[in-house]
N, C-alpha and C positions, 0 to 999 in steps of 0.2 A: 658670774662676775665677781661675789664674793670671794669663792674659790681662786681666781686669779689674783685679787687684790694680795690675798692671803700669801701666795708664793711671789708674788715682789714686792710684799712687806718682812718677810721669812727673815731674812740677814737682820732686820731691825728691832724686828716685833713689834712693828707698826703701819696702820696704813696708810700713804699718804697717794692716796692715787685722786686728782681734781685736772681739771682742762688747763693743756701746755697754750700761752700765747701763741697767738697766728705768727708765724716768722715768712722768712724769704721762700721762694719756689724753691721746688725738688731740682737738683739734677736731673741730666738729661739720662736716660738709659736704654741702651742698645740691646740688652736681654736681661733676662732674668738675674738675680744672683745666685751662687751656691754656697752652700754651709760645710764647715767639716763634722766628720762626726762627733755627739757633743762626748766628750771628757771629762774625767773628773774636776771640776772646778775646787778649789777648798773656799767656803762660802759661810762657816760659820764666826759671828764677831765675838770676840772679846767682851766681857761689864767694859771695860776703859775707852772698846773701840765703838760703843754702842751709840755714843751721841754722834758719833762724825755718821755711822751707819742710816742715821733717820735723816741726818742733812742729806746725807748720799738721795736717798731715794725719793726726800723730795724736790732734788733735783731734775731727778727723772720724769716725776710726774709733779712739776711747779706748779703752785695756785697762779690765778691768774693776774690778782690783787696783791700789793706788796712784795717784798724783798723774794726775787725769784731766781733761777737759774740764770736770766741772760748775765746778771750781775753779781751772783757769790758762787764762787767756784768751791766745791765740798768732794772731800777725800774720794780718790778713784776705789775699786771694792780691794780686798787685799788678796793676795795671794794668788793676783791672776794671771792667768794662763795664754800659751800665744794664739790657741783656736780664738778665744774670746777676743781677743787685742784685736785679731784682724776681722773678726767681724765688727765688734764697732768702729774701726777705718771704714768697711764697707757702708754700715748703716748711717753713719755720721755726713761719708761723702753725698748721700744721695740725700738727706734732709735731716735739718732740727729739730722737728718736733716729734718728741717722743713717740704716739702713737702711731703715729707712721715710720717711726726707727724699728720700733716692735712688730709691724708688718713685715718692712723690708726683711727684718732678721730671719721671721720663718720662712721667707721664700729663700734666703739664702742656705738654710740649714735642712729645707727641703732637698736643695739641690744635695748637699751635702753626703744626705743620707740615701739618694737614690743615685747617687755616683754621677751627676749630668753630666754628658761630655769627657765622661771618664775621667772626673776631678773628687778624690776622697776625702778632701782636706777643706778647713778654712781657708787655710792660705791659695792653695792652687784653684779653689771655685772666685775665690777677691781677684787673685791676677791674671784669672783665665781670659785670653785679647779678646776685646772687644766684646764685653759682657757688661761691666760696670766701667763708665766711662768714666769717670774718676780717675781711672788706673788704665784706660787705655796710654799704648807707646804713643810717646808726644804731648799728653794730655799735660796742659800748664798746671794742673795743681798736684797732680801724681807724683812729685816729688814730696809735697808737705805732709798729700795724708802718708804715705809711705814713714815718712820720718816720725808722725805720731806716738807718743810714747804715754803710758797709765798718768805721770805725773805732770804731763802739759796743763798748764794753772784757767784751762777754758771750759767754762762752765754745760756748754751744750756738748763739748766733750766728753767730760765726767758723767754729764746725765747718757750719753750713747755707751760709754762702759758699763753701765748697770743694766741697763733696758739690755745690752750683748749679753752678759752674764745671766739673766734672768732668762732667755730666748735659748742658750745655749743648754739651762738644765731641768726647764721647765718637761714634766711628760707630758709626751708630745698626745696621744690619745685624748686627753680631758683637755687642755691646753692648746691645739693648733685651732690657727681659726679657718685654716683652708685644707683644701685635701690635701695631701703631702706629693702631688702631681705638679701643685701649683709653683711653678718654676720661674716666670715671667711677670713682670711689671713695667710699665712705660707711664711719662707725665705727658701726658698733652701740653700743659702752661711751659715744659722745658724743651718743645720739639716742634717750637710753634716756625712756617715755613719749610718743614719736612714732612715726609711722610708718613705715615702710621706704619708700623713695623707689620711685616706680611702676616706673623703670626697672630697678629691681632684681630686680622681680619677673616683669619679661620672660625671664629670664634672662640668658646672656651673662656670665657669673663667668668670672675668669680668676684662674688660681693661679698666682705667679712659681714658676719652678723652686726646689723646695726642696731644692736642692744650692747654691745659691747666696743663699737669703733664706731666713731663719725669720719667717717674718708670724704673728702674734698675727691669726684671723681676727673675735674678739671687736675687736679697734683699726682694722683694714684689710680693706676688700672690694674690690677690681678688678673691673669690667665693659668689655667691650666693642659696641661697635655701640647705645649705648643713645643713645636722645635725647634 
């Protein structure tokens, strides 16, 4: 856990990882997501840029008491890149709270990196139909995240482009918290009246270590191997 704190305090040199505010249910989700393969990011700050960099990241991981992300919007990371841009659209559609942005990201980036569905990219595993409902054709919000841009002034926003940026260069060896099969995720709280996805019922559950994430399993299920 220190070692993790460590590389998403890295850009600020500092740590500010404490429990994000309970927010609204997850999105609802049809499959897994996918990641593209991670990129160079440029991820080192500036002495000038170093103060906006510690607001950055604890916005990402907000105290739970006092002045927090739902309410001061703090500088998006610099110099980023369009893998990163479209997975936080990805991670931000399906929930605000950081630790579960930081799940969904590696299942996205899982996909990514094991080609799922024959999508190599960020982008093509975010708009592969009917994966992330977000961005399914017709979906009512899939025009805004689509429009999403680093400098939108919204705070659980800026906190999903660090937690992307972080998920996107982190080594994956010491750093994934699932096997990199793990491809799928569903909310039960966002698919209440429908059915559980078939691949769910294959089995294949995966539980991030709960020393390191408290998953609500009513918001988030982890599968692996599913197709």
């Amino acid at each position: 856990m220190n070692a993790r704190r460590s590389i998403l305090g890295a850009a600020a040199g500092v740590l500010l990882l404490a429990p994000a505010p309970v927010l609204e249910a997850p999105g609802s989700v049809e499959a897994p997501r996918e990641a593209t393969a991670p990129g160079p990011d440029a991820c080192a700050a500036s002495p000038t840029d170093r103060r906006g960099s510690v607001n950055a990241l604890r916005a990402a991981f907000a105290p739970a008491e006092g002045p927090s992300s739902d309410t001061v919007a703090v500088a998006p990371p610099l110099n980023l890149e369009g893998p990163t841009l479209w997975l936080a659209r990805a991670i931000y559609s399906e929930t605000k709270l950081p630790h579960e942005q930081e799940l969904v990201a590696w299942v996205v980036r899982n996909r990514v990196e094991t080609a799922y569905r024959g999508r190599r990219t960020y982008r093509a595993v975010v708009l592969d139909p009917y994966q992330f409902s977000a961005f399914n054709p017709g979906a009512a919000k899939r025009a805004r995240y689509l429009r999403l841009q680093p400098e939108a002034p919204l705070p659980r926003w800026r906190q999903a482009l660090w937690v992307a940026r972080y998920v996107r260069h982190a080594e994956g060896r010491a750093y994934r918290p699932f096997p990199v099969e793990t491809r799928h995720f569903y909310s039960e709280r966002s698919m209440r009246g429908r059915a559980v996805p078939y691949w769910a019922e294959r089995g294949g559950f995966v539980a991030p270590d709960p020393g390191r994430y408290a998953v609500d399993e009513r918001r988030f299920r982890f599968f692996k191997q599913a197709s």
